[in-house]
PyMOL Python script that loads the backbone (N, CA, C, O; Angstrom):
from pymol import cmd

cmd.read_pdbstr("""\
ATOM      1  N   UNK A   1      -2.769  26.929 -33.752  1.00  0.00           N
ATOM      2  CA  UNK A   1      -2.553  28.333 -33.439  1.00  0.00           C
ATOM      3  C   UNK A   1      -3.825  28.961 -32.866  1.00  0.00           C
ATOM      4  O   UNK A   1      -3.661  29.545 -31.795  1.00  0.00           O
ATOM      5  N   UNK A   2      -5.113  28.953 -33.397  1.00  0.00           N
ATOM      6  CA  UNK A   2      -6.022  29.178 -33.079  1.00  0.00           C
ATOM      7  C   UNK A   2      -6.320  28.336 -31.928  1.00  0.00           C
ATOM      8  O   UNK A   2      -7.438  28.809 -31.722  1.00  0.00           O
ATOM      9  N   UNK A   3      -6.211  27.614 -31.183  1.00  0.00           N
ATOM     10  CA  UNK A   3      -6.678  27.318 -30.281  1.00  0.00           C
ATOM     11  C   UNK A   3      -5.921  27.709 -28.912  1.00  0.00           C
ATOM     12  O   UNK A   3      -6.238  27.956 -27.748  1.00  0.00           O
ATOM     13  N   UNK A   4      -4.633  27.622 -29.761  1.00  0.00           N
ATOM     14  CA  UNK A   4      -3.368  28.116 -28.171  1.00  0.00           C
ATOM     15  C   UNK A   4      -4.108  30.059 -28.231  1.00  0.00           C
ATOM     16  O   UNK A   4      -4.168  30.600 -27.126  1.00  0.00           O
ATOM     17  N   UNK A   5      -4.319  30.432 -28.771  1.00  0.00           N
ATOM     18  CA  UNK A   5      -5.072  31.932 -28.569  1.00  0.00           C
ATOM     19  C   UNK A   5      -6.103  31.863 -27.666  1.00  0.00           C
ATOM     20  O   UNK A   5      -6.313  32.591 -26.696  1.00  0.00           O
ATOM     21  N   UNK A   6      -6.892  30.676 -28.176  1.00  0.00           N
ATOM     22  CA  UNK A   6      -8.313  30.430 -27.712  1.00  0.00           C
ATOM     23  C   UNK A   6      -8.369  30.090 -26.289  1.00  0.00           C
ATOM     24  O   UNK A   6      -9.206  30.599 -25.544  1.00  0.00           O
ATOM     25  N   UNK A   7      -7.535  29.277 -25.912  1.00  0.00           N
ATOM     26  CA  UNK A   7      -7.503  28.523 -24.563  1.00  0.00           C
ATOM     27  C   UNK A   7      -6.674  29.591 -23.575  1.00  0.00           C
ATOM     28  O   UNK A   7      -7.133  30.096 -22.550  1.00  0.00           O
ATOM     29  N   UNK A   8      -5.419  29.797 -24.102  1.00  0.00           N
ATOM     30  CA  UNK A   8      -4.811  31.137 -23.157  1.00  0.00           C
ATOM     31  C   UNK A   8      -5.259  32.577 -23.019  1.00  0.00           C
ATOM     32  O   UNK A   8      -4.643  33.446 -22.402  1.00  0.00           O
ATOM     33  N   UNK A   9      -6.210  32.702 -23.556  1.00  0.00           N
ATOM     34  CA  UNK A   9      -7.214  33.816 -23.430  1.00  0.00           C
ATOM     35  C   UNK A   9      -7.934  33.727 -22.409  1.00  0.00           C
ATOM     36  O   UNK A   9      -8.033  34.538 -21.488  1.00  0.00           O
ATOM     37  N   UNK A  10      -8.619  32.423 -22.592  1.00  0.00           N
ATOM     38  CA  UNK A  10      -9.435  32.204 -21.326  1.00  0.00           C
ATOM     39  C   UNK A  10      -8.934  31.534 -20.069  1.00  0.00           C
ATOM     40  O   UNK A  10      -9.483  31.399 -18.976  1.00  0.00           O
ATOM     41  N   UNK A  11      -8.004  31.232 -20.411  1.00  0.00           N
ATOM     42  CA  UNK A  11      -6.994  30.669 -19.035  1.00  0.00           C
ATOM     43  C   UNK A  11      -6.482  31.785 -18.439  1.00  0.00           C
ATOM     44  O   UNK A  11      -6.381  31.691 -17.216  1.00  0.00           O
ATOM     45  N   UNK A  12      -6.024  33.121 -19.078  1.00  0.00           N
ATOM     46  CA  UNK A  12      -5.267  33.972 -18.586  1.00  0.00           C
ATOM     47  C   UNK A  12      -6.632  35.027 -17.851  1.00  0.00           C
ATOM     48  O   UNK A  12      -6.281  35.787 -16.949  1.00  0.00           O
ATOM     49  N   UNK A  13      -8.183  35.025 -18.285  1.00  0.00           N
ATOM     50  CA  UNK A  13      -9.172  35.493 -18.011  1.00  0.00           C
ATOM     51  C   UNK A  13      -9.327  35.107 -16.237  1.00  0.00           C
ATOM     52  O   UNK A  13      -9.114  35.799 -15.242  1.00  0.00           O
ATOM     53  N   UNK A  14      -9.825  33.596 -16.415  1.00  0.00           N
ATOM     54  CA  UNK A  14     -10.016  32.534 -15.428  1.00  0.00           C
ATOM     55  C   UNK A  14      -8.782  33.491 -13.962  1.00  0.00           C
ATOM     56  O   UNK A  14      -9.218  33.996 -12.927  1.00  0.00           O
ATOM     57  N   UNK A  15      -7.473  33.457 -14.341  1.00  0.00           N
ATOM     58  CA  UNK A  15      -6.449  33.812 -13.087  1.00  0.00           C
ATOM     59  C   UNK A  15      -6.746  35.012 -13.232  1.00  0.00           C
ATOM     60  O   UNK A  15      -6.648  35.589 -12.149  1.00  0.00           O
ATOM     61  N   UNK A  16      -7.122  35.798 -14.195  1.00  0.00           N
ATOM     62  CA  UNK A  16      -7.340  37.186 -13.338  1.00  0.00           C
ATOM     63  C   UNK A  16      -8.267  37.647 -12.524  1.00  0.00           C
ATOM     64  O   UNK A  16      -8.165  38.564 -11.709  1.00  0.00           O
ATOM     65  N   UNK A  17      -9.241  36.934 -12.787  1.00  0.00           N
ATOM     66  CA  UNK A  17     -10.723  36.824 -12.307  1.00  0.00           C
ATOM     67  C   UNK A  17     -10.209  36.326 -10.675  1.00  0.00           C
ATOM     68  O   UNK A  17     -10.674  36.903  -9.692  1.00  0.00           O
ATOM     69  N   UNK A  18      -9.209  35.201 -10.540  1.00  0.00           N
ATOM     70  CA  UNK A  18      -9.309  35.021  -8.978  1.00  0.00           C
ATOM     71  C   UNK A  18      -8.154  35.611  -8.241  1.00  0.00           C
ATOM     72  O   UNK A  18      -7.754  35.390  -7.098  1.00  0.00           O
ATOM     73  N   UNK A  19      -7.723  36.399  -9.151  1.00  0.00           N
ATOM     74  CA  UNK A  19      -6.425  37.275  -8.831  1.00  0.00           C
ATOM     75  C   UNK A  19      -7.208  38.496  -7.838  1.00  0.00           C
ATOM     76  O   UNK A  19      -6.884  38.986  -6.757  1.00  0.00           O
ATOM     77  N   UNK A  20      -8.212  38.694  -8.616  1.00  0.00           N
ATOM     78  CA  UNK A  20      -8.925  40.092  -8.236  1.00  0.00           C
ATOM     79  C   UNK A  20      -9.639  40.032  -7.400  1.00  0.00           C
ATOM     80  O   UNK A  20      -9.908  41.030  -6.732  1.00  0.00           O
ATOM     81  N   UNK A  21     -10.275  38.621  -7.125  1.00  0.00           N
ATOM     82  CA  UNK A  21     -11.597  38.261  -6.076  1.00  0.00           C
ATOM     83  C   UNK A  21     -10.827  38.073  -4.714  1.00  0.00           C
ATOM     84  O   UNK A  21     -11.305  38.298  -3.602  1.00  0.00           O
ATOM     85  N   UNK A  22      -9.869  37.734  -4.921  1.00  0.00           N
ATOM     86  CA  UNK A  22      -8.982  37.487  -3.625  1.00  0.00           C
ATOM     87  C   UNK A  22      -8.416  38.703  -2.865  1.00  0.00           C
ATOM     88  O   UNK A  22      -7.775  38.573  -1.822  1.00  0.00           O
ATOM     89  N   UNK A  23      -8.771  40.280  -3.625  1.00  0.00           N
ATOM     90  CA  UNK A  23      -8.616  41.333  -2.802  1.00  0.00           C
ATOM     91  C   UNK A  23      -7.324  41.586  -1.978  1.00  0.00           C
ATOM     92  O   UNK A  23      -7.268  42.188  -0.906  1.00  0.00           O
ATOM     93  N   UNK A  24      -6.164  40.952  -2.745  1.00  0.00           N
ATOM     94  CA  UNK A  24      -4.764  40.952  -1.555  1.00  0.00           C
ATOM     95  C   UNK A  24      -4.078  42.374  -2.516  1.00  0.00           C
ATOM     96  O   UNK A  24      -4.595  43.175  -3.295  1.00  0.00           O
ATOM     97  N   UNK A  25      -2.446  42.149  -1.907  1.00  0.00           N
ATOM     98  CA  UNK A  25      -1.585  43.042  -2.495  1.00  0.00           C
ATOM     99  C   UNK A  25      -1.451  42.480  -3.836  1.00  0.00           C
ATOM    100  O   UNK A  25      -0.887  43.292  -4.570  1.00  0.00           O
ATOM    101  N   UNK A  26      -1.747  41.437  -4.405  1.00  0.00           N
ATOM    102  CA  UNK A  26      -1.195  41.236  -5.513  1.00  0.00           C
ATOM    103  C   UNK A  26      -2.152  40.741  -6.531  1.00  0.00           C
ATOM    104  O   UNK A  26      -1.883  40.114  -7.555  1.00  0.00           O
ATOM    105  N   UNK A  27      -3.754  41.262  -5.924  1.00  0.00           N
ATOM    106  CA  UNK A  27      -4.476  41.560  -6.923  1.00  0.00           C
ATOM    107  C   UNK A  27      -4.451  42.226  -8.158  1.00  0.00           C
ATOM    108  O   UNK A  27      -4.989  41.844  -9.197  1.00  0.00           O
ATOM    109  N   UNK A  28      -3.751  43.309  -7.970  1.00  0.00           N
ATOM    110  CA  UNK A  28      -3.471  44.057  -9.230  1.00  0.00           C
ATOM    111  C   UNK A  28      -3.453  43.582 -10.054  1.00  0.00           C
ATOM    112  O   UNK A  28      -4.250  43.879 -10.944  1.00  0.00           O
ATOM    113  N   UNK A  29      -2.377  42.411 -10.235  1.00  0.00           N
ATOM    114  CA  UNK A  29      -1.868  41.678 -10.883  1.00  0.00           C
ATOM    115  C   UNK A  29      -2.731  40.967 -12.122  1.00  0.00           C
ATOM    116  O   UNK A  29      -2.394  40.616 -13.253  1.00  0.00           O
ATOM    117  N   UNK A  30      -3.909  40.919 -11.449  1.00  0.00           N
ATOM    118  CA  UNK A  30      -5.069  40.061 -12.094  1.00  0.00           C
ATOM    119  C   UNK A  30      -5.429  40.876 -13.603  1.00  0.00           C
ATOM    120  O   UNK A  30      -5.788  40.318 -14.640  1.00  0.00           O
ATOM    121  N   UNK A  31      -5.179  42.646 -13.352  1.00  0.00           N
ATOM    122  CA  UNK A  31      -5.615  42.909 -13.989  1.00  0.00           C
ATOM    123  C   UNK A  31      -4.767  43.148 -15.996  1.00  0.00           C
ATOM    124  O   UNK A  31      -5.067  43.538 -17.124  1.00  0.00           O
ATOM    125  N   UNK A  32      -3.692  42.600 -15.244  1.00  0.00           N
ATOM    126  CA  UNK A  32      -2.617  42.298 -16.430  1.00  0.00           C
ATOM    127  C   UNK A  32      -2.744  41.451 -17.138  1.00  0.00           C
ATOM    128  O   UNK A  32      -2.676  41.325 -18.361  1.00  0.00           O
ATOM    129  N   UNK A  33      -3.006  40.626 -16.065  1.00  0.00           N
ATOM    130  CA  UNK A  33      -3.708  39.153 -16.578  1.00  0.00           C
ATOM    131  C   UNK A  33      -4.938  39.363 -17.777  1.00  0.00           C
ATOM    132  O   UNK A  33      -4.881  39.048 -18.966  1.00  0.00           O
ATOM    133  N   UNK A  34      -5.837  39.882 -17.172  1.00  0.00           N
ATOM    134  CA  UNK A  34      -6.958  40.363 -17.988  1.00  0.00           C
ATOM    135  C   UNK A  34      -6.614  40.998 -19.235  1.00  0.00           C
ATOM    136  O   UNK A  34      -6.975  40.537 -20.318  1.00  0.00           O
ATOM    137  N   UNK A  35      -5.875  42.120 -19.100  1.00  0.00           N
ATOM    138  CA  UNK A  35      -5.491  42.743 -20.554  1.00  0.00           C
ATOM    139  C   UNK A  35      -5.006  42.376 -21.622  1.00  0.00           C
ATOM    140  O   UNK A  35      -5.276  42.701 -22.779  1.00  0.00           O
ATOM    141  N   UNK A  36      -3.843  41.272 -20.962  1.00  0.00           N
ATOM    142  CA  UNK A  36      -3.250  40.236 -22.217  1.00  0.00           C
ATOM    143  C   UNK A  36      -4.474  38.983 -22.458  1.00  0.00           C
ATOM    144  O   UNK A  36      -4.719  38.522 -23.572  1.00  0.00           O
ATOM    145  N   UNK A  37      -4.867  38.737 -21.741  1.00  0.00           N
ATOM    146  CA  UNK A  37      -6.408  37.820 -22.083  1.00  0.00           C
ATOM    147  C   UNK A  37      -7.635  38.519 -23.276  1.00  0.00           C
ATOM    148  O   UNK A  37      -8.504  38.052 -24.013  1.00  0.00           O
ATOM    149  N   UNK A  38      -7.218  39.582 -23.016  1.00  0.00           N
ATOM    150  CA  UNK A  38      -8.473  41.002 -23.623  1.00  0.00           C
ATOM    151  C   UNK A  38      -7.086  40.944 -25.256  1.00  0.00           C
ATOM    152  O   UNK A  38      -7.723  40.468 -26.196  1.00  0.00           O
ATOM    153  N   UNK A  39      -6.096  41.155 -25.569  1.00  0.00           N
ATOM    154  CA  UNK A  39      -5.171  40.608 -26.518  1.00  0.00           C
ATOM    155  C   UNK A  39      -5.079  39.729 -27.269  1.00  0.00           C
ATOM    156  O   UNK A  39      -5.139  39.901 -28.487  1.00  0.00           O
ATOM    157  N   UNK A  40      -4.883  38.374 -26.602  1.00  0.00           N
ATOM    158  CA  UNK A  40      -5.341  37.386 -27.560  1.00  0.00           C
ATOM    159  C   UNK A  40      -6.897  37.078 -27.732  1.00  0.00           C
ATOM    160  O   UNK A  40      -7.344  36.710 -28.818  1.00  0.00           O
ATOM    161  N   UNK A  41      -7.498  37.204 -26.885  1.00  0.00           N
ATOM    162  CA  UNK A  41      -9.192  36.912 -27.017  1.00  0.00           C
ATOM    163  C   UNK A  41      -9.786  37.635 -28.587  1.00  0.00           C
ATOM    164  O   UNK A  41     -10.651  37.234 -29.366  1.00  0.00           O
ATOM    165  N   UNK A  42      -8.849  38.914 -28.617  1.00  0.00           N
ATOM    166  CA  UNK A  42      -9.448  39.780 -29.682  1.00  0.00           C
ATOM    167  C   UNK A  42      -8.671  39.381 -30.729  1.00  0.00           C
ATOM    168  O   UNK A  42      -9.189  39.667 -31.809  1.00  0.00           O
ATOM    169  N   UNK A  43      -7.464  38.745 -30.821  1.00  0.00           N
ATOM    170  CA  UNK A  43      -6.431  38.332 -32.119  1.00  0.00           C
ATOM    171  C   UNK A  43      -7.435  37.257 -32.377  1.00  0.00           C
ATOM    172  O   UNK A  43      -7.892  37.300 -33.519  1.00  0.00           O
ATOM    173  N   UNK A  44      -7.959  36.181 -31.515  1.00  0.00           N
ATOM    174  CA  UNK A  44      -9.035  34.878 -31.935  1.00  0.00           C
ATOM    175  C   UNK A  44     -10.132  35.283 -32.579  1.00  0.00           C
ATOM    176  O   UNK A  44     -10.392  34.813 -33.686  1.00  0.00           O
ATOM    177  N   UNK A  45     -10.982  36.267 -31.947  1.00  0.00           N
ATOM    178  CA  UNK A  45     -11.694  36.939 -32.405  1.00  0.00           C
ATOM    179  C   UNK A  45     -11.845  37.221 -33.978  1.00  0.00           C
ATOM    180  O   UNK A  45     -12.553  36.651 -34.809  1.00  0.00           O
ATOM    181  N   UNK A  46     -10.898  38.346 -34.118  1.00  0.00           N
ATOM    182  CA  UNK A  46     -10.328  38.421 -35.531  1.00  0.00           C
ATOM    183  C   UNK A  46     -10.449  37.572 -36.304  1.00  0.00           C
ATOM    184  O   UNK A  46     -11.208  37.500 -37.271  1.00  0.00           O
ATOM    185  N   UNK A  47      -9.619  36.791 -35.882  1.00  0.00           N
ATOM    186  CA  UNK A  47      -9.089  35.504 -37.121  1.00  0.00           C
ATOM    187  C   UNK A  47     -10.562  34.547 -37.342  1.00  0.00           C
ATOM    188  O   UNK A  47     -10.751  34.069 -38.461  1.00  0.00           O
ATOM    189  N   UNK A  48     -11.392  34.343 -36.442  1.00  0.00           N
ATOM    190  CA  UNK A  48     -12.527  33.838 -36.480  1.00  0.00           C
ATOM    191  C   UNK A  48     -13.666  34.831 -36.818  1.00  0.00           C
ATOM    192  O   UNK A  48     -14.657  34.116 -36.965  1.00  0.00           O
ATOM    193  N   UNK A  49     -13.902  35.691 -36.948  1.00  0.00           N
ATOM    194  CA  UNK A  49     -14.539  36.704 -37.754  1.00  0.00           C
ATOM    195  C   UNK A  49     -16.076  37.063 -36.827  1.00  0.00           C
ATOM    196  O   UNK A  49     -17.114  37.292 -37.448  1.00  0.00           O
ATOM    197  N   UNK A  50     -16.041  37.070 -35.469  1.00  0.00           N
ATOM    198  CA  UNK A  50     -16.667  37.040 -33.973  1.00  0.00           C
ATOM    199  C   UNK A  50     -16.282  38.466 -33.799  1.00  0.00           C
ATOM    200  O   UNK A  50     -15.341  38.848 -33.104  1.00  0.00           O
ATOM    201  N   UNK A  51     -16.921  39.065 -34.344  1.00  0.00           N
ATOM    202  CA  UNK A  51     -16.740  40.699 -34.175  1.00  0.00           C
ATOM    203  C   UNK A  51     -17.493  41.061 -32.815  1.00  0.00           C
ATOM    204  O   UNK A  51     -17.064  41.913 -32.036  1.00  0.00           O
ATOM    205  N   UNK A  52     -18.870  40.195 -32.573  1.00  0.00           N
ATOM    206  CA  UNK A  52     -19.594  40.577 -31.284  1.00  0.00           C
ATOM    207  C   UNK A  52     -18.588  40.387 -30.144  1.00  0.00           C
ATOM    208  O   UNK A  52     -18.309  41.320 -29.390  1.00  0.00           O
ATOM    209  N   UNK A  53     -18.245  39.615 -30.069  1.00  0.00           N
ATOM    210  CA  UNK A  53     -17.054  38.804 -29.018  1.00  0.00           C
ATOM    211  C   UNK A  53     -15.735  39.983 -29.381  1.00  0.00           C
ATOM    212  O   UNK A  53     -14.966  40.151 -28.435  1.00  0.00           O
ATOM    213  N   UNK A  54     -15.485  40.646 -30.428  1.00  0.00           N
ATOM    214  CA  UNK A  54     -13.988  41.511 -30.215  1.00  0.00           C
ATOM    215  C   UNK A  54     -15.183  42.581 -29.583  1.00  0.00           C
ATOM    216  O   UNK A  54     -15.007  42.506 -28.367  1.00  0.00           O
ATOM    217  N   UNK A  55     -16.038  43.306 -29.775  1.00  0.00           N
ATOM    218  CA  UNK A  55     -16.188  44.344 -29.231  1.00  0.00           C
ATOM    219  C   UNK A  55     -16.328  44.175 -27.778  1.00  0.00           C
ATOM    220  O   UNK A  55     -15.824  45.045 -27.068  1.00  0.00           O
ATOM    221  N   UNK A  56     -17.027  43.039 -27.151  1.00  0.00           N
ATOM    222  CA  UNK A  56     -16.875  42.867 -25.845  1.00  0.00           C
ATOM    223  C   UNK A  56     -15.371  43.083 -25.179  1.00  0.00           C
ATOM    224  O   UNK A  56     -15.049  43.814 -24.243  1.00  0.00           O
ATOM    225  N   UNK A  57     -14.419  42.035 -26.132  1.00  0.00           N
ATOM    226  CA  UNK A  57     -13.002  42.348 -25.085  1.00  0.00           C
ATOM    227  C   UNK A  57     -12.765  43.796 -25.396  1.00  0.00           C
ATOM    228  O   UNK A  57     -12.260  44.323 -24.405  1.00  0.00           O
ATOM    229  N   UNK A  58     -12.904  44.518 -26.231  1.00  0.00           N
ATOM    230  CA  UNK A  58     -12.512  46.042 -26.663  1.00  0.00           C
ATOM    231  C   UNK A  58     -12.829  46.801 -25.270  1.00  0.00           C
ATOM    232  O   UNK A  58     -12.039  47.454 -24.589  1.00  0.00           O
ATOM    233  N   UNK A  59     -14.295  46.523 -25.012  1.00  0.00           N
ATOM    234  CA  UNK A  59     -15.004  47.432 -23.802  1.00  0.00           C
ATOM    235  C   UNK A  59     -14.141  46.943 -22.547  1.00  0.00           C
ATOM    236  O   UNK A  59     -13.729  47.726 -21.691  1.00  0.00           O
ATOM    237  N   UNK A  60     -13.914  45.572 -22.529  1.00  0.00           N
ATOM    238  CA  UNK A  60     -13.418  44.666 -20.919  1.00  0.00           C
ATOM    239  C   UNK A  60     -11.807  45.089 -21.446  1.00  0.00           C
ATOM    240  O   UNK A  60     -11.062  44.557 -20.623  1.00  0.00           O
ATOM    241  N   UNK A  61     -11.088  45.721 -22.332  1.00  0.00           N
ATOM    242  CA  UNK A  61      -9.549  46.421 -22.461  1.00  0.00           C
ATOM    243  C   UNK A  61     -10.104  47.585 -21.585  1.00  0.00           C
ATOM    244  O   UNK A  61      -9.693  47.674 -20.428  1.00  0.00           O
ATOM    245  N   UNK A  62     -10.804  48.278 -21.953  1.00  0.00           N
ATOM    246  CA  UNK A  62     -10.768  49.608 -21.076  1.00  0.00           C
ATOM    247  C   UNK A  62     -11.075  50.099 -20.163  1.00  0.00           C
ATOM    248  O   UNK A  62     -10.863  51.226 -19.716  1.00  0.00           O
ATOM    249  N   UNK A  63     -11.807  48.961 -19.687  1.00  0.00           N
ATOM    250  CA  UNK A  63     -12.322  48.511 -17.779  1.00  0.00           C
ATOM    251  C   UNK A  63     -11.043  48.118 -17.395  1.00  0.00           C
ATOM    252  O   UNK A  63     -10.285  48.716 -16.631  1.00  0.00           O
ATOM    253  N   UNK A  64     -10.838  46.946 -18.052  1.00  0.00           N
ATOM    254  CA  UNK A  64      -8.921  46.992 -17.234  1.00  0.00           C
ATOM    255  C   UNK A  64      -7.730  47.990 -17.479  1.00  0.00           C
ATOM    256  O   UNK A  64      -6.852  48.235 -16.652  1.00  0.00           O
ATOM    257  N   UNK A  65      -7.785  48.283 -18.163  1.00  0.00           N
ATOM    258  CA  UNK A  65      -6.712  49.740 -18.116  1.00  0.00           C
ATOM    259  C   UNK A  65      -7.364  50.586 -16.756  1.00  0.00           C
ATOM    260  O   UNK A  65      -6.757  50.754 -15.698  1.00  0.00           O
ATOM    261  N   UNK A  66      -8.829  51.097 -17.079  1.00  0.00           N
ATOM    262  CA  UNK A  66      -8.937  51.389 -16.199  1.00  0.00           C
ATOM    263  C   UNK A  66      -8.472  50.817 -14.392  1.00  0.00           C
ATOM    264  O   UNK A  66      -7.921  51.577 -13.596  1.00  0.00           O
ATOM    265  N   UNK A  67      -8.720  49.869 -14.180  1.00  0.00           N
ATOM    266  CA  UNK A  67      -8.827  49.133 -13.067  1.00  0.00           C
ATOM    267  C   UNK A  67      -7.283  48.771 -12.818  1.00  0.00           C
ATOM    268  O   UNK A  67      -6.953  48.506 -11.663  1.00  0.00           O
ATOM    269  N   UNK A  68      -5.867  48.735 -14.316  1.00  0.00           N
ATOM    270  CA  UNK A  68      -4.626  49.256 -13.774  1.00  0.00           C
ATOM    271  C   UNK A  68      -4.242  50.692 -13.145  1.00  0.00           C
ATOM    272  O   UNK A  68      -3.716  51.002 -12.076  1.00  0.00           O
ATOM    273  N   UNK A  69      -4.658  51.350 -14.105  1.00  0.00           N
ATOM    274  CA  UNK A  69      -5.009  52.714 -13.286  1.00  0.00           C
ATOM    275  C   UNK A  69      -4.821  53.225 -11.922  1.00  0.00           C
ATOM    276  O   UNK A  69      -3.926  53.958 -11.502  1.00  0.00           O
ATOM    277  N   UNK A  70      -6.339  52.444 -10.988  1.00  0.00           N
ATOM    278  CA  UNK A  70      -6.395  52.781 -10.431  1.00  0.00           C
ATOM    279  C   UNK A  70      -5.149  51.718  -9.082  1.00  0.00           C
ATOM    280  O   UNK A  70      -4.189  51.867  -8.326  1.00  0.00           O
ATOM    281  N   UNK A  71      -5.956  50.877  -9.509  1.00  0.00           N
ATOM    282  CA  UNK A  71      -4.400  49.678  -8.719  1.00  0.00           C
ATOM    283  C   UNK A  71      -2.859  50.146  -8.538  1.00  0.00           C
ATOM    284  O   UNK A  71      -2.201  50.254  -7.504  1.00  0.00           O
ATOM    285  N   UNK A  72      -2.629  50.303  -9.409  1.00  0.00           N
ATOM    286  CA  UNK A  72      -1.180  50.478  -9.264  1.00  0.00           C
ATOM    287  C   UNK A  72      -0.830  52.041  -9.420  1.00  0.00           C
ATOM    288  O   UNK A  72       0.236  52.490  -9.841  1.00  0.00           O
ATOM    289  N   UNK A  73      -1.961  52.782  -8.988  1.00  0.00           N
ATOM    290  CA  UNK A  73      -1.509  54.367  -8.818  1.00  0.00           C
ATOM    291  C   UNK A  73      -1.277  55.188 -10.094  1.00  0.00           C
ATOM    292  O   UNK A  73      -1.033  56.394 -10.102  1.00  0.00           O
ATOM    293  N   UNK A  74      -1.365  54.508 -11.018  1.00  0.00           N
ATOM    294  CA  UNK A  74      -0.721  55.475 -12.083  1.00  0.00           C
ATOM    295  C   UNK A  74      -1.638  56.343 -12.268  1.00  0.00           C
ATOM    296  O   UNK A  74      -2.687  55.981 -11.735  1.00  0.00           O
ATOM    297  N   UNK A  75      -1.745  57.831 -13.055  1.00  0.00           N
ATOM    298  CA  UNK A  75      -2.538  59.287 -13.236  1.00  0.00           C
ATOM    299  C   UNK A  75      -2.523  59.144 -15.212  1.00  0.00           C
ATOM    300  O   UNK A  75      -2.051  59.926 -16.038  1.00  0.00           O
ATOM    301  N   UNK A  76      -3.330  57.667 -15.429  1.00  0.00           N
ATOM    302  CA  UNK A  76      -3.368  57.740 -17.093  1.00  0.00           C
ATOM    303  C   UNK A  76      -4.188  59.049 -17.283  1.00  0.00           C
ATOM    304  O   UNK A  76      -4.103  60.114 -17.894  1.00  0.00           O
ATOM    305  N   UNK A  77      -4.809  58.567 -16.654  1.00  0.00           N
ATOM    306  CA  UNK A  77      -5.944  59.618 -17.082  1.00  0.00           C
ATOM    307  C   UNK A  77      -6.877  59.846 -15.786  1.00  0.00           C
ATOM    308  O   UNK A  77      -7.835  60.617 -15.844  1.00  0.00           O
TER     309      UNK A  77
END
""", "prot")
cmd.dss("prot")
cmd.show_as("cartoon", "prot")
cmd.util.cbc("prot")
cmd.orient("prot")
């Protein structure tokens, strides 16, 4: 269990990362990618007791919200 968190965290990191570098229409996309990566990264986190590592994805959740935001038009905030 801990490792399927561990590995699809950073697998789902990895495609958003070239989702986004690739600058197309369906970059956005990357950044979904990222958020559910920023999800389990922080459930692993947790369970492994890597609090330095949850506060990082905490900050990289609200760069990508942000960065859905602005991508896909929405007025969160």
């Amino acid at each position: 269990m801990l490792e399927l968190l561990e590995y699809s965290g950073s697998f789902l990191a990895l495609l958003g990362a070239t989702m986004v570098a690739r600058n197309d229409k369906h970059s956005k996309w990357g950044f979904v990618a990222f958020v559910i990566s920023n999800f389990l990264l922080s459930t692993w986190s947790i369970m492994m007791g890597a609090y330095g590592l949850l506060t990082l994805n905490v900050f990289y959740l609200c760069i990508n919200v942000y960065g859905i935001n602005k991508w896909f038009k929405l007025k969160l905030f």
